[in-house]
Every structure is written in structure tokens, then in C-alpha cells.
N, CA and C atoms as an extended XYZ file, in Angstrom:
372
Properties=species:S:1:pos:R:3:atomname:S:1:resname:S:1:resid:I:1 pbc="F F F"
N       118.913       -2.763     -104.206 N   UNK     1
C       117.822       -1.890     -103.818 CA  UNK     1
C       116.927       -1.674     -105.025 C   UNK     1
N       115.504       -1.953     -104.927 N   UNK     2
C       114.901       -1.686     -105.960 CA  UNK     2
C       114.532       -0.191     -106.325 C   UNK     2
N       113.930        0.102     -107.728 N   UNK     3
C       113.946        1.259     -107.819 CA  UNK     3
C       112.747        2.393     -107.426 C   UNK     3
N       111.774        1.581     -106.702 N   UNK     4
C       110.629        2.661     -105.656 CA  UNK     4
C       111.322        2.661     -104.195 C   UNK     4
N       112.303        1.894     -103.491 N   UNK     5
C       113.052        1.953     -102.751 CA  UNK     5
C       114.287        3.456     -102.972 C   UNK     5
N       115.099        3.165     -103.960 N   UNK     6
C       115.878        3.966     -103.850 CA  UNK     6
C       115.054        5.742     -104.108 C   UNK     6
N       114.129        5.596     -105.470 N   UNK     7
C       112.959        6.735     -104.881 CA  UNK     7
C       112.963        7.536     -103.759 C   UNK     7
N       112.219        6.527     -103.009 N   UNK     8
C       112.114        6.740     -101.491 CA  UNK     8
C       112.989        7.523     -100.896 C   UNK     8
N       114.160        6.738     -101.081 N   UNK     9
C       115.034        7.660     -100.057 CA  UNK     9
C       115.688        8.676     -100.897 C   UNK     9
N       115.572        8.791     -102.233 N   UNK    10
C       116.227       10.217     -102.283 CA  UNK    10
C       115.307       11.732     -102.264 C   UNK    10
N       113.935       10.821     -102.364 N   UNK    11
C       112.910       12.128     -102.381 CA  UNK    11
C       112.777       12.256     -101.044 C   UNK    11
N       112.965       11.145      -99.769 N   UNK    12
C       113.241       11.793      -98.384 CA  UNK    12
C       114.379       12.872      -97.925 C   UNK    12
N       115.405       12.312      -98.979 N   UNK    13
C       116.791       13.354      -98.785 CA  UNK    13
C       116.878       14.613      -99.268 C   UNK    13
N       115.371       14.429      -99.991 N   UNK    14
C       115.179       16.119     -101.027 CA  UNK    14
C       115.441       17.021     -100.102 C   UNK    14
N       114.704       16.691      -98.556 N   UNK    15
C       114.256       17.921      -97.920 CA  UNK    15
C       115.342       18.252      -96.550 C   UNK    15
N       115.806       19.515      -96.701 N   UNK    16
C       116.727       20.386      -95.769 CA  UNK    16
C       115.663       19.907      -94.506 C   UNK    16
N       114.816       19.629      -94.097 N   UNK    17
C       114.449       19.400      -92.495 CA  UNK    17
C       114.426       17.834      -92.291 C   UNK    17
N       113.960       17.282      -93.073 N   UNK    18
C       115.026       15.887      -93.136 CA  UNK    18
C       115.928       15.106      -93.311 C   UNK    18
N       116.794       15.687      -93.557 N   UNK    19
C       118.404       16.128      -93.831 CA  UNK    19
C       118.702       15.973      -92.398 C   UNK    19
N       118.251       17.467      -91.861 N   UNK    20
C       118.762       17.456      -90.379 CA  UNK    20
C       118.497       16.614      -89.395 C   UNK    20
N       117.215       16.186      -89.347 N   UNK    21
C       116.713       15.215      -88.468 CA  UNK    21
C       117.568       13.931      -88.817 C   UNK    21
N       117.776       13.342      -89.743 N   UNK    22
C       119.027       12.241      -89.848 CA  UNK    22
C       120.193       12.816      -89.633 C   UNK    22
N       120.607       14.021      -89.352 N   UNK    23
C       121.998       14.195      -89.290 CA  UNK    23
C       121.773       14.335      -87.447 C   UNK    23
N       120.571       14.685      -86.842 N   UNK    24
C       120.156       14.217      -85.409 CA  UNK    24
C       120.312       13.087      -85.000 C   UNK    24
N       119.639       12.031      -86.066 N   UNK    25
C       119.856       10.785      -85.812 CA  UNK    25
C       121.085        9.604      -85.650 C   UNK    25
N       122.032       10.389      -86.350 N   UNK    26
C       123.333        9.824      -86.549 CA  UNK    26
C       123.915        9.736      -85.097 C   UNK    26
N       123.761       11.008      -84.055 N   UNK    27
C       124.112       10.974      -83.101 CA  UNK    27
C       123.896        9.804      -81.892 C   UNK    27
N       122.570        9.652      -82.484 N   UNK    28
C       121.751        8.446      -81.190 CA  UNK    28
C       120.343        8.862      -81.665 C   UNK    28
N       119.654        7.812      -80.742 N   UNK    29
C       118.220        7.789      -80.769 CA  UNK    29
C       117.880        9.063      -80.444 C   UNK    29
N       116.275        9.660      -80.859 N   UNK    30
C       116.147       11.077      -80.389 CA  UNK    30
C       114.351       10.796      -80.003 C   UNK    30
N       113.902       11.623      -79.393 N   UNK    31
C       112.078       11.184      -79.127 CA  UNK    31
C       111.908       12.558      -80.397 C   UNK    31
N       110.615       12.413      -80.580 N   UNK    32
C       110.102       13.159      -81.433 CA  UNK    32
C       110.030       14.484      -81.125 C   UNK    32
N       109.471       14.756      -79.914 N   UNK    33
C       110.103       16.149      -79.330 CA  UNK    33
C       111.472       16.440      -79.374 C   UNK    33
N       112.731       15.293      -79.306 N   UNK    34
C       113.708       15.903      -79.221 CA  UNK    34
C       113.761       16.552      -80.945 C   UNK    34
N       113.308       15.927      -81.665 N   UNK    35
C       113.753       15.882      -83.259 CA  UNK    35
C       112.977       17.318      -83.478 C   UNK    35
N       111.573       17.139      -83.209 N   UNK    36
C       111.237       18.877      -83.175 CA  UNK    36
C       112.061       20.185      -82.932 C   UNK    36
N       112.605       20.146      -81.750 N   UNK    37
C       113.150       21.167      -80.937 CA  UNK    37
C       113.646       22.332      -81.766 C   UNK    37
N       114.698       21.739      -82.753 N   UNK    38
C       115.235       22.718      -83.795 CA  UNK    38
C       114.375       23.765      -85.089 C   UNK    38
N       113.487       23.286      -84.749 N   UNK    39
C       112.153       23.772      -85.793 CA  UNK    39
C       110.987       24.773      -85.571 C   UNK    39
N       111.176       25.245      -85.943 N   UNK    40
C       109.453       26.117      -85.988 CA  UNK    40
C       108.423       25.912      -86.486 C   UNK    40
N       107.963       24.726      -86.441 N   UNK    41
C       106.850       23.924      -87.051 CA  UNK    41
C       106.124       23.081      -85.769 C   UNK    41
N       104.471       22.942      -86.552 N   UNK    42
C       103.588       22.552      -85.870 CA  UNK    42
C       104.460       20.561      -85.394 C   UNK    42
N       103.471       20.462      -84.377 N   UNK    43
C       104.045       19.257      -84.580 CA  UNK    43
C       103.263       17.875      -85.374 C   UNK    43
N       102.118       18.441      -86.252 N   UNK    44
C       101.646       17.448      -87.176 CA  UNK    44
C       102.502       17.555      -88.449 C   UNK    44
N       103.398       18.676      -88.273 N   UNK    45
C       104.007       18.560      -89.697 CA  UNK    45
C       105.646       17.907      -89.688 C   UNK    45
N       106.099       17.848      -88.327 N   UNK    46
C       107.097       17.168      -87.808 CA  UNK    46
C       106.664       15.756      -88.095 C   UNK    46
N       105.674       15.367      -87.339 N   UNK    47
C       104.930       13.627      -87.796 CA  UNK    47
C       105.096       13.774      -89.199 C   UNK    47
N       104.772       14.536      -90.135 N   UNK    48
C       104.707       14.279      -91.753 CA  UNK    48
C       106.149       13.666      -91.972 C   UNK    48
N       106.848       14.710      -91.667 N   UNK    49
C       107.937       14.623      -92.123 CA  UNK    49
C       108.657       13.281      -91.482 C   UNK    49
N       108.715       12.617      -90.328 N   UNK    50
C       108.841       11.235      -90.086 CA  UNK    50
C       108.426       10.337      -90.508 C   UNK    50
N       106.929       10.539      -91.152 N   UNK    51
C       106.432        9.324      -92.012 CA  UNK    51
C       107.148        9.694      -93.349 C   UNK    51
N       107.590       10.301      -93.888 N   UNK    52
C       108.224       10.013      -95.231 CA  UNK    52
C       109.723        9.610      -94.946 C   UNK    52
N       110.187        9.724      -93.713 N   UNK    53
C       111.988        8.929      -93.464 CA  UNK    53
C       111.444        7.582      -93.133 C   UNK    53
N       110.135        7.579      -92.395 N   UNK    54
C       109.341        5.939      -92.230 CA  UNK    54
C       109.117        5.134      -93.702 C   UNK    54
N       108.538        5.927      -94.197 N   UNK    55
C       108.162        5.162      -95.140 CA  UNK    55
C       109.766        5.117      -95.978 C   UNK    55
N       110.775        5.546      -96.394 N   UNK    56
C       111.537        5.412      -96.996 CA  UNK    56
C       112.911        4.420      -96.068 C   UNK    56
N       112.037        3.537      -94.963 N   UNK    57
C       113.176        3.052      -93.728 CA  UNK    57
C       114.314        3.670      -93.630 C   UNK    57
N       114.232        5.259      -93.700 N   UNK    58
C       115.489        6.014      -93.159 CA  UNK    58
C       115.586        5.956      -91.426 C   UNK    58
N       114.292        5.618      -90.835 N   UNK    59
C       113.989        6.008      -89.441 CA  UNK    59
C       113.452        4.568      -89.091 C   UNK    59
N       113.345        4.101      -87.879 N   UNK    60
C       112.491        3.221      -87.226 CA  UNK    60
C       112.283        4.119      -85.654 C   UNK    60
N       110.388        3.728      -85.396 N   UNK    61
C       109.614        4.349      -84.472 CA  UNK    61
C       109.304        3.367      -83.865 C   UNK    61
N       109.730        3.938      -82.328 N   UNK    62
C       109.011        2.642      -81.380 CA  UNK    62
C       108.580        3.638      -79.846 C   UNK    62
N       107.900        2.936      -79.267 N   UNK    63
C       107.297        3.501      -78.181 CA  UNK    63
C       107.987        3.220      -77.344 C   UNK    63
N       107.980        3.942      -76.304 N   UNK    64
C       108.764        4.096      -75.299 CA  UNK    64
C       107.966        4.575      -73.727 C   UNK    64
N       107.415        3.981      -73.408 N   UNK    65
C       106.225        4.714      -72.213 CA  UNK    65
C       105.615        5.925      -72.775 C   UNK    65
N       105.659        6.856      -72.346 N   UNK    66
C       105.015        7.756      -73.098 CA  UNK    66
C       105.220        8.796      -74.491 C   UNK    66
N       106.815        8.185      -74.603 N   UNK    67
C       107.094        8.800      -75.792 CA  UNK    67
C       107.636        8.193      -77.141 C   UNK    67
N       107.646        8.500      -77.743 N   UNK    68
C       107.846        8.209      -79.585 CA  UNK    68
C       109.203        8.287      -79.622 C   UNK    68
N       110.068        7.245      -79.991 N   UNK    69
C       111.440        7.296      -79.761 CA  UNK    69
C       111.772        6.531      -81.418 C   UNK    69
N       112.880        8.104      -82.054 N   UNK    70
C       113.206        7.193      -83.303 CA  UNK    70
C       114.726        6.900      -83.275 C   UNK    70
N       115.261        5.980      -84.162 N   UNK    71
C       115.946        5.390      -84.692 CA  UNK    71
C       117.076        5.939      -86.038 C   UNK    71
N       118.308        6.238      -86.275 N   UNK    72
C       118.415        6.156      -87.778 CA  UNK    72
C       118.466        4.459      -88.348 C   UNK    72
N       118.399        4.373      -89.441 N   UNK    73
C       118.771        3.069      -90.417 CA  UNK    73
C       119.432        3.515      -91.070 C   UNK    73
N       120.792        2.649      -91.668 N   UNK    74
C       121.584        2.883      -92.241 CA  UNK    74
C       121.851        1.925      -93.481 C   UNK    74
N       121.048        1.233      -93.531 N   UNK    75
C       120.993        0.413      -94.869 CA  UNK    75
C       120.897        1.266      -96.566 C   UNK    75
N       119.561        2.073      -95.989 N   UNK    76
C       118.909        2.298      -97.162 CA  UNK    76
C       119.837        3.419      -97.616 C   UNK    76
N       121.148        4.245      -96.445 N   UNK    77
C       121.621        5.504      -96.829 CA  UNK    77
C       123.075        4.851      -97.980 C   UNK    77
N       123.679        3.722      -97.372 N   UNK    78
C       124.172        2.533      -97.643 CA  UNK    78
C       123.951        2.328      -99.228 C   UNK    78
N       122.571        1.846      -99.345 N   UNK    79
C       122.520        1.602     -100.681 CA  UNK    79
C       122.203        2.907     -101.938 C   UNK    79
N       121.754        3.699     -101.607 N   UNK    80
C       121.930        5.116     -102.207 CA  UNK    80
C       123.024        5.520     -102.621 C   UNK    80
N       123.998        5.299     -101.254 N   UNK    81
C       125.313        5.977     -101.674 CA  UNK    81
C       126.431        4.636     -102.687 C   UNK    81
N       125.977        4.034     -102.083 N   UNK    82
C       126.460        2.565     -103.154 CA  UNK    82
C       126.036        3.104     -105.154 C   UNK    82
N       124.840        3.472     -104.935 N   UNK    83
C       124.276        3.874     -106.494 CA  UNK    83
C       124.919        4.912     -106.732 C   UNK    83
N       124.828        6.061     -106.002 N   UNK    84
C       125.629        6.504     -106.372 CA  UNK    84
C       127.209        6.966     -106.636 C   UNK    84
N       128.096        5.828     -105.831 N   UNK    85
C       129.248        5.808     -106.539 CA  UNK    85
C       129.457        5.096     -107.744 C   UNK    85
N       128.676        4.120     -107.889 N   UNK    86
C       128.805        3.417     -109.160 CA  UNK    86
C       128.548        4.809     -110.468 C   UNK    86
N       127.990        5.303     -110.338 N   UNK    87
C       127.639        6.549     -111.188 CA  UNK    87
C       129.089        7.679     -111.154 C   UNK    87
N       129.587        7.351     -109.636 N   UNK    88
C       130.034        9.023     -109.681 CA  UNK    88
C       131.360        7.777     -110.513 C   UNK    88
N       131.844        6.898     -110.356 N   UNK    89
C       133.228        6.025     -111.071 CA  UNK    89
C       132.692        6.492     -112.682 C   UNK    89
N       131.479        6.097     -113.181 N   UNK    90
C       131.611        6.145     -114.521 CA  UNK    90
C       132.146        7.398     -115.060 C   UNK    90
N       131.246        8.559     -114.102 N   UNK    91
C       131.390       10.102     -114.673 CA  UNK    91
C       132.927       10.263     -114.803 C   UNK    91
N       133.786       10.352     -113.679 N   UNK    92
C       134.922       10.397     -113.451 CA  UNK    92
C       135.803        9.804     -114.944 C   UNK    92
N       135.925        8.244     -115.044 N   UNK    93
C       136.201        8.165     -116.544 CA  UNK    93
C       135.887        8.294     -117.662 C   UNK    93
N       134.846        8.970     -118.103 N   UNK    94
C       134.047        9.702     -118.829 CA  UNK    94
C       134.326       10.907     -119.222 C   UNK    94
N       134.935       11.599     -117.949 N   UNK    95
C       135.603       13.300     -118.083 CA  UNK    95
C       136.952       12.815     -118.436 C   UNK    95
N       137.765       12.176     -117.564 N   UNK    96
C       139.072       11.559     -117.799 CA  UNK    96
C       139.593       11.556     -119.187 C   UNK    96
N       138.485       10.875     -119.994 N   UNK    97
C       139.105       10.725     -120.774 CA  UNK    97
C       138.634       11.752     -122.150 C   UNK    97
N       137.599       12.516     -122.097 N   UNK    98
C       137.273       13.785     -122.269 CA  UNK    98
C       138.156       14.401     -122.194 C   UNK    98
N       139.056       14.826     -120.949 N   UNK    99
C       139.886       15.464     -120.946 CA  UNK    99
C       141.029       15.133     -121.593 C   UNK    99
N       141.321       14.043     -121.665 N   UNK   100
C       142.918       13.325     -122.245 CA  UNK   100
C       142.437       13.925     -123.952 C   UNK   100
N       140.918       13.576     -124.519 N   UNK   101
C       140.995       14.280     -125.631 CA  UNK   101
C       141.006       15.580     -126.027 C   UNK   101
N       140.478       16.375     -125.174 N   UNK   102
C       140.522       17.570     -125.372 CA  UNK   102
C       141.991       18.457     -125.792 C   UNK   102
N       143.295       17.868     -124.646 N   UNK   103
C       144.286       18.260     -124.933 CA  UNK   103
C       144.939       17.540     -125.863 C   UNK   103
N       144.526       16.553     -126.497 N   UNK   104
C       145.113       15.942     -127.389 CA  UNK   104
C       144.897       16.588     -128.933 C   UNK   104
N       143.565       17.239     -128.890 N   UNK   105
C       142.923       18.166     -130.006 CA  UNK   105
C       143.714       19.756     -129.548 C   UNK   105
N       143.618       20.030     -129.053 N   UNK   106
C       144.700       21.186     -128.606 CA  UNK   106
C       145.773       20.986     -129.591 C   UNK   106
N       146.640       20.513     -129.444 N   UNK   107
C       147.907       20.351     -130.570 CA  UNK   107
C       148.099       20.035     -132.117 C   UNK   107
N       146.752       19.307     -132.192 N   UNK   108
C       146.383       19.267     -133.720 CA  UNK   108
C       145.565       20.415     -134.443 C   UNK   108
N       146.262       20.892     -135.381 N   UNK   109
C       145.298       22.038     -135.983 CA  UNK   109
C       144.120       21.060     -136.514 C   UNK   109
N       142.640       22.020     -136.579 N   UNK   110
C       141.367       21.709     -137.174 CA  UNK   110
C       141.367       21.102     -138.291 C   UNK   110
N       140.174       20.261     -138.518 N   UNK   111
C       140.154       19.316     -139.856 CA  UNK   111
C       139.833       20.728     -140.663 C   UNK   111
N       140.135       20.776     -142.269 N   UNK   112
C       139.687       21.318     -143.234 CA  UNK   112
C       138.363       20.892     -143.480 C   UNK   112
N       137.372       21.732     -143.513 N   UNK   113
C       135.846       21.601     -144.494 CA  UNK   113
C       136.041       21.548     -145.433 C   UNK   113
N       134.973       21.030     -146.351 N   UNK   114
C       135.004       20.830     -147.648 CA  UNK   114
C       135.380       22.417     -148.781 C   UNK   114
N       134.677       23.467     -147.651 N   UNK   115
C       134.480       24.722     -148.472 CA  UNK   115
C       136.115       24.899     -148.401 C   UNK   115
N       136.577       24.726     -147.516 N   UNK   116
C       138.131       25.006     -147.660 CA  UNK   116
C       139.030       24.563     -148.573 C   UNK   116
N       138.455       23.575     -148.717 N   UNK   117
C       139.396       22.403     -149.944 CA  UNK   117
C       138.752       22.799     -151.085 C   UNK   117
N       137.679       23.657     -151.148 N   UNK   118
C       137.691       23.799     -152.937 CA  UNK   118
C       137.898       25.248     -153.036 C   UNK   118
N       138.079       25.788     -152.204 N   UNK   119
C       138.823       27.202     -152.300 CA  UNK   119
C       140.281       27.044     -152.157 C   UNK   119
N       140.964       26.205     -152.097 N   UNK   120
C       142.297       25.936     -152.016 CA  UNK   120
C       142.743       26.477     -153.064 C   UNK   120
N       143.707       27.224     -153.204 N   UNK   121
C       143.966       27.738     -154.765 CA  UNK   121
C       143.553       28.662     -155.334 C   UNK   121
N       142.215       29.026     -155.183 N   UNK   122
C       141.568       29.674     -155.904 CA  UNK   122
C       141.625       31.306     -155.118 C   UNK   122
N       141.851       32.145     -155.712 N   UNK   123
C       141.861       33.844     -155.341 CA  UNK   123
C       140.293       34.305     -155.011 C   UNK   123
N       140.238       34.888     -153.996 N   UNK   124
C       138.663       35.325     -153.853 CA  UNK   124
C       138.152       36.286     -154.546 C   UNK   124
């Protein structure tokens, strides 16, 4: 997935009302009125919000006699979540072993500073 692609779909996933409308979509196809229904919004701002799951091919729109019938796609959610497991594996051994040092410094007392080593001996 290139990287104005993956863009795409995570600045589509930014938004809690397009969130839901794919979590609508998961179910089955929905018409645009159905995808409205849950909302209190005009319905030019419902269209907005489909052209940015359009433009990010989270959605495909097709006509249907008289109504607007969408689609989910599951590619692009696919390759997102693909990126980001490759990320979430690194973090994971990254802390892992963060952690293996952390308790490993636990049991060793602190290095001496220099100021320590030339006060060694000496009475304050």
C-alpha cells in the first residue's frame, strides 16, 4: 500500500461517524439513507463523509434504481492493519526487552560518578 493510500484510510478512520458507518457496513450493503438514519446530520454532510471512505476505497457506490447503495472494501482495512502489526511486533520487542533490562538493572547497584570516586576517602 502506498503511502497517500494508507493516509487515506487512516485520516478516513480519524472520524467517530465513519467509524460507524463501516462498522454498518460490515453487516451488508446499506443505501445512503440507511447509513444516515443513525445521525443527526444534514444529508450533504452524510455525502461528505462517503466521499472521504470513497475516496480512501473504504466504500464502493453504485446505483440501484433510485437509490445510492454502498458497499464495505476490505482491502484497504487489510492493509492498514497489516502496517500496523508490523509496527505493533516491533514495539512489543522493543518493551520486551526494555523490560528484561530494566529488571536486570534492579539488582545491580548504580555505576559510581566520577564525583564519587574522588571523594572516596576523603572526610567532608
Amino acid at each position: 500500500m502506498s503511502a497517500p493510500d494508507l493516509d487515506a484510510t487512516f485520516a478516513a478512520l480519524a472520524d467517530p461517524t465513519r467509524r460507524a458507518m463501516l462498522v454498518r457496513l460490515a453487516h451488508g450493503e446499506a443505501s445512503v439513507g440507511e447509513l444516515a438514519r443513525p445521525f443527526d446530520f444534514a444529508l450533504p454532510t452524510i455525502s461528505k463523509h462517503l466521499r472521504v471512505l470513497e475516496r480512501a476505497q473504504l466504500i464502493e457506490k453504485r446505483k440501484d434504481a433510485a437509490h445510492r447503495r454502498c458497499r464495505l472494501r476490505l482491502e484497504p482495512l487489510k492493509q492498514a492493519s497489516q502496517w500496523i502489526s508490523k509496527y505493533t511486533s516491533f514495539w512489543i520487542s522493543t518493551l520486551d526487552s526494555l523490560e528484561q533490562f530494566a529488571s536486570s538493572s534492579e539488582t545491580r547497584p548504580p555505576p559510581r560518578t566520577d564525583r564519587s570516586r574522588r571523594n572516596n576517602g576523603r572526610r567532608s
